[in-house]
C-alpha positions in Angstrom: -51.1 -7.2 -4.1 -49.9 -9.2 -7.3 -47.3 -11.6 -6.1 -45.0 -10.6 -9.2 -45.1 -6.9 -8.3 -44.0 -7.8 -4.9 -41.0 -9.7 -6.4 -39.7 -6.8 -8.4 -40.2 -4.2 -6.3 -38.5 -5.4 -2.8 -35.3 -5.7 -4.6 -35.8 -2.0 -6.3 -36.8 -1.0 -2.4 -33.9 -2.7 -1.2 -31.2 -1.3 -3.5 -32.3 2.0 -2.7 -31.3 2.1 0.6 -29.4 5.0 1.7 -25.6 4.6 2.4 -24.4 5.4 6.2 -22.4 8.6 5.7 -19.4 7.5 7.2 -19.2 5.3 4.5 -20.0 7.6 1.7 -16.9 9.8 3.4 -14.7 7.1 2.9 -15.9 6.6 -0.6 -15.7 10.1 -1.5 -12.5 10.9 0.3 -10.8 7.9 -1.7 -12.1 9.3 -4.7 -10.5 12.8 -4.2 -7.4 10.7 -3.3 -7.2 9.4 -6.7 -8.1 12.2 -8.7 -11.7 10.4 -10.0 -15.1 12.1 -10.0 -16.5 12.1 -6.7 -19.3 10.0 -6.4 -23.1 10.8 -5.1 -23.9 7.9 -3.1 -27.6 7.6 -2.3 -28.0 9.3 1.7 -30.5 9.6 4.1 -31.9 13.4 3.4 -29.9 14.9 6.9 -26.8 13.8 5.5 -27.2 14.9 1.7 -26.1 18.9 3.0 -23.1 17.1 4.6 -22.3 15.7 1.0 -22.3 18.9 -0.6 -20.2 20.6 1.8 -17.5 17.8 1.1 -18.4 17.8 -2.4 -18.0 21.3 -2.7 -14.6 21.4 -0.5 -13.1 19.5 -2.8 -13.6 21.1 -5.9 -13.9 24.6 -4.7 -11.7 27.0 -3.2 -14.4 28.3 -0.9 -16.8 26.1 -1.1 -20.8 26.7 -1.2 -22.5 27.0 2.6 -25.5 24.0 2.1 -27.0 24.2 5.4 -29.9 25.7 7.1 -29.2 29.3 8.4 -28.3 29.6 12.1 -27.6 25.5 12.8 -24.3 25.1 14.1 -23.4 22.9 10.8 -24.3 26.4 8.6 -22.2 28.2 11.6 -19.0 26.3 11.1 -19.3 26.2 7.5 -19.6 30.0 7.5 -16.6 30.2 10.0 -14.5 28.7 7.6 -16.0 30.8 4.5 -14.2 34.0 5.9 -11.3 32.2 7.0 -10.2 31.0 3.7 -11.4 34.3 2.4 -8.8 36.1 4.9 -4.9 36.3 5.6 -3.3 33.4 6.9 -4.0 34.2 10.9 -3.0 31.6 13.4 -5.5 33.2 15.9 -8.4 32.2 13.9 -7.0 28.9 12.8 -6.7 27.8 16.5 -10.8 28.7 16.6 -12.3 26.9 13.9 -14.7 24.2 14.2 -13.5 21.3 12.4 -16.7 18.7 12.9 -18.0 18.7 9.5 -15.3 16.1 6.9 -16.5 19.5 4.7 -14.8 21.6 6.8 -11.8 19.7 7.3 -10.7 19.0 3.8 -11.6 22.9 2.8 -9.1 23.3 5.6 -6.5 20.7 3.9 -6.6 22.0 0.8 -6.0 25.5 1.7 -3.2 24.7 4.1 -1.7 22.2 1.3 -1.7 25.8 -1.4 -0.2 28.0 1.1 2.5 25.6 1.9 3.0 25.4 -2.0 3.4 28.8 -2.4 5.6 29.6 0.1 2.6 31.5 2.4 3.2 29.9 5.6 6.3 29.7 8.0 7.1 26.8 9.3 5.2 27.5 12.8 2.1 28.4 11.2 2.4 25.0 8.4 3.1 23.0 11.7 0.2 24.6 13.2 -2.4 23.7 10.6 -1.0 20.4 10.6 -1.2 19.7 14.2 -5.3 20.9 13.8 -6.0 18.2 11.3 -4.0 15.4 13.0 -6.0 16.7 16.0 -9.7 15.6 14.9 -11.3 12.4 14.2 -9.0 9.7 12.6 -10.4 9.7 8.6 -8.0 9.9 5.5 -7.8 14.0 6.1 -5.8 13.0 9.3 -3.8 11.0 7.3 -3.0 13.7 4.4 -2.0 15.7 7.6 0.7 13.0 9.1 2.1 12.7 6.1 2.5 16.1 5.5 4.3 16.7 8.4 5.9 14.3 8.5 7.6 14.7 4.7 8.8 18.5 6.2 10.0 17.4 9.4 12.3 15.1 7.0 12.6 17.7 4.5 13.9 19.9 7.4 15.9 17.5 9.6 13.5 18.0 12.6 14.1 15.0 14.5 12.0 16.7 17.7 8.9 17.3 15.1 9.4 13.2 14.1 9.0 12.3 17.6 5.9 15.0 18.3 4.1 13.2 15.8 4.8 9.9 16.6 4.0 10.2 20.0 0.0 11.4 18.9 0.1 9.0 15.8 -2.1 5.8 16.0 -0.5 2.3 15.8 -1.5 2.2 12.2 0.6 5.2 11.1 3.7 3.4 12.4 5.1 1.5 9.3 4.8 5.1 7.6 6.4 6.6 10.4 9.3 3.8 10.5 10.0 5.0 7.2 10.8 8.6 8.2 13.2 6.9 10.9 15.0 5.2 9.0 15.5 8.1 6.5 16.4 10.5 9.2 20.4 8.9 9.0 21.3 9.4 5.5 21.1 13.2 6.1 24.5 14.3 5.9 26.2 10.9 4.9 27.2 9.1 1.9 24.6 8.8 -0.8 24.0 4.8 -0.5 24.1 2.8 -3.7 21.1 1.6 -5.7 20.5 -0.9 -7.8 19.3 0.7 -10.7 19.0 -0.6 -14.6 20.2 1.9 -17.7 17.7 3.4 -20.1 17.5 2.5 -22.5 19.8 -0.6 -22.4 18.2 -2.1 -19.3 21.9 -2.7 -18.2 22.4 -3.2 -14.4 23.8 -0.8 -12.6 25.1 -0.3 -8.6 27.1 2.6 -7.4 26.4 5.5 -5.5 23.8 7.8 -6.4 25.8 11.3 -6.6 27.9 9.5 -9.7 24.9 9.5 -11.2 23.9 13.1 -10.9 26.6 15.3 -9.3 24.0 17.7 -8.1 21.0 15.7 -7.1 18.1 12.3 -8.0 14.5 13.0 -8.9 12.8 10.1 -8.4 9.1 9.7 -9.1 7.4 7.4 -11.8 7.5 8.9 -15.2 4.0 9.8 -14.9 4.3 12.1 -12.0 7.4 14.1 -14.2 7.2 13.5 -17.5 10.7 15.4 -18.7 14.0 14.8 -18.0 15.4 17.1 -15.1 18.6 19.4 -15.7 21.7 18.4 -16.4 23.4 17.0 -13.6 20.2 15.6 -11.8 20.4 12.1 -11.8 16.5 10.7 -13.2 15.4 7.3 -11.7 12.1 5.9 -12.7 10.2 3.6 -10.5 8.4 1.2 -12.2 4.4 1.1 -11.4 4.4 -2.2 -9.8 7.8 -2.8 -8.3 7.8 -6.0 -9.0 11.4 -7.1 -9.1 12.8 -8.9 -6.2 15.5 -7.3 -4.0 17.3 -10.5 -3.8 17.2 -11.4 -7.8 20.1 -9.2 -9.6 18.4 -10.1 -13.3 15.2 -8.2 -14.4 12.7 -11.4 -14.0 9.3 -11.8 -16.7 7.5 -9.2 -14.9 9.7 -6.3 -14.3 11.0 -6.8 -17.5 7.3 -6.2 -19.0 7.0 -3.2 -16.6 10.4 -2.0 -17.9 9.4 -2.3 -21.3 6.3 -0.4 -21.3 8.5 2.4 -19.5 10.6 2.5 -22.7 7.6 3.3 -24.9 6.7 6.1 -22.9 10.1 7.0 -22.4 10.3 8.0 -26.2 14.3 9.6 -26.4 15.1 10.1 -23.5 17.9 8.7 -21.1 17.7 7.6 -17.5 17.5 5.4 -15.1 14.9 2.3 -14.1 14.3 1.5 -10.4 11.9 -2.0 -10.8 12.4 -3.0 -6.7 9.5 -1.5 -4.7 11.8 -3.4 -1.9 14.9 -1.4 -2.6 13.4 2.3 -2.6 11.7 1.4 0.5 14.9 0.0 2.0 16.3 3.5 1.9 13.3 5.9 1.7 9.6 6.5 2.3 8.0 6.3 -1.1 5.9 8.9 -1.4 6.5 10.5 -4.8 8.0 12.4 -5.9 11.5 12.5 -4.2 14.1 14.8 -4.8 17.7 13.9 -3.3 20.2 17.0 -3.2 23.6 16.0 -2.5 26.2 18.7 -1.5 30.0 19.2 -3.4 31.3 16.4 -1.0 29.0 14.0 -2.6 26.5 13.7 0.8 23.3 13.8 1.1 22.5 17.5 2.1 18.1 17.0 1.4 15.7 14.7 1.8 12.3 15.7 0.3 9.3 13.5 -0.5 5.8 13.9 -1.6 4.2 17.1 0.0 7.5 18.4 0.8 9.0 18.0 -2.9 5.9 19.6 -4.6 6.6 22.3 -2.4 10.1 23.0 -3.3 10.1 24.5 -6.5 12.5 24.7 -8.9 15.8 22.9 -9.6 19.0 24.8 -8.5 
């Protein structure tokens, strides 16, 4: 063989090697995280039907069976065909299969609608929870903490905190410290925040209900683009959170971040929150989160990220 061919095409050979599937899961599952294009990694041919199943899970509300009739791979994909084609039964949710990533993220995403339009009570939501936090330890399992544990805060469920923490793996525990230390403010003053004005960039400390009598929406302008109602205090993270806790002047680089949240800002009034440190001081940071303080100026609701989406509309 000509020496030159061999040089050119062992690279090309090499480069072509098929990617281990638990990677490609991880690759694919970060890309549904962030809303990009899943990608089609290169597989070895057994593990291109479990690519489709996950590709098809996350694009489709229920999905496309990909494998060969009567395996047990096609039998737990059909299993969870005709669940999410049926009513919300706890019965059948208890007997699904969940070994296929396919299977679990269909599972996810059905569970995640329901919840978000009111289709589940909150044994049944805490059921389909516990099913994904019980299966093998990917980022579906971690969609599933998270989850439960925004409604256990969103509900004041102390005994559901400690449930999951007691099954959660030492690497959910900063996340889960976060919850405790939320847990407190429920019913108490609302705590102060140092905030800066928009559009003045003025600083600003004082309690959060005499900012917004009735509530704070808090979320980066990009996950709520418009101004809340009257009497909803509006506090804009910015991107980075790049501003010290311990410096009380907006430094070089919050002060860019501040200023691009302007531009996008356009007429509107509000409130900037540059301290990544200072938000996470008080509350888990999973946006959006919607504060909702009572007459007495308390704190009467906590609810972030799943549990926000989930609530609706302002009152």
């Amino acid at each position: 063989m000509n020496k030159w061919i061999l040089t050119f095409t062992l690279p090309l050979a090499l480069s072509a090697a098929p990617l281990p599937w638990p990677e490609a899961v991880n690759r694919m599952l970060e890309a549904y995280d962030t809303g990009s294009p899943l990608p089609k990694p290169e597989l070895a041919r057994r593990d291109e039907p479990h690519r489709r199943w996950l590709a098809s899970a996350a694009t489709q509300l229920r999905p496309a069976n990909p494998y060969r009739r009567g395996t047990p791979s096609w039998k737990e994909a059909e299993a969870m065909r005709a669940f999410l084609a049926a009513p919300p039964d706890r019965g059948s949710l208890a007997r699904l299969s969940l070994a296929l990533e396919g299977s679990r993220l269909a599972l996810w995403r059905w569970g995640q609608a329901k919840v978000r339009q009111g289709a589940l009570d909150p044994a049944f939501r805490q059921a389909w929870e516990d099913r994904l936090m019980e299966v093998p330890t990917d980022q579906i399992h971690f969609y599933a903490t998270r989850h439960a544990l925004c409604f256990s805060l969103a509900e004041g469920d102390l005994r559901r905190l400690q449930a999951i923490q007691d099954q959660a793996l030492p690497d959910y525990l900063p996340v889960i410290q976060m919850f405790q230390r939320a847990f407190p403010l429920l019913g108490g003053p609302c705590p102060a925040l140092r905030l800066w004005t928009l559009p003045g960039l003025e600083p600003r400390e004082q309690p959060l209900n005499e900012l917004g009598a009735k509530g704070a929406w808090i979320a980066p302008l990009a996950f709520f683009p418009t101004p809340p109602p009257p009497g909803w205090a509006w506090i804009l993270p910015t991107p980075g959170g790049l501003q010290p806790r311990s410096e009380a002047s907006l430094n070089e680089a919050a002060r860019e971040e501040a200023e691009r949240v302007l531009r996008a800002l356009g007429p509107h009034t509000g409130f900037l929150a540059p301290s990544a440190g200072d938000l996470e001081a008080l509350l888990p940071t999973f946006f959006p989160i919607r504060l909702e303080f009572s007459g007495e100026g308390t704190i009467r609701r906590i609810l972030v990220g799943d549990a926000a989406r989930a609530a609706g509309e302002f009152q």
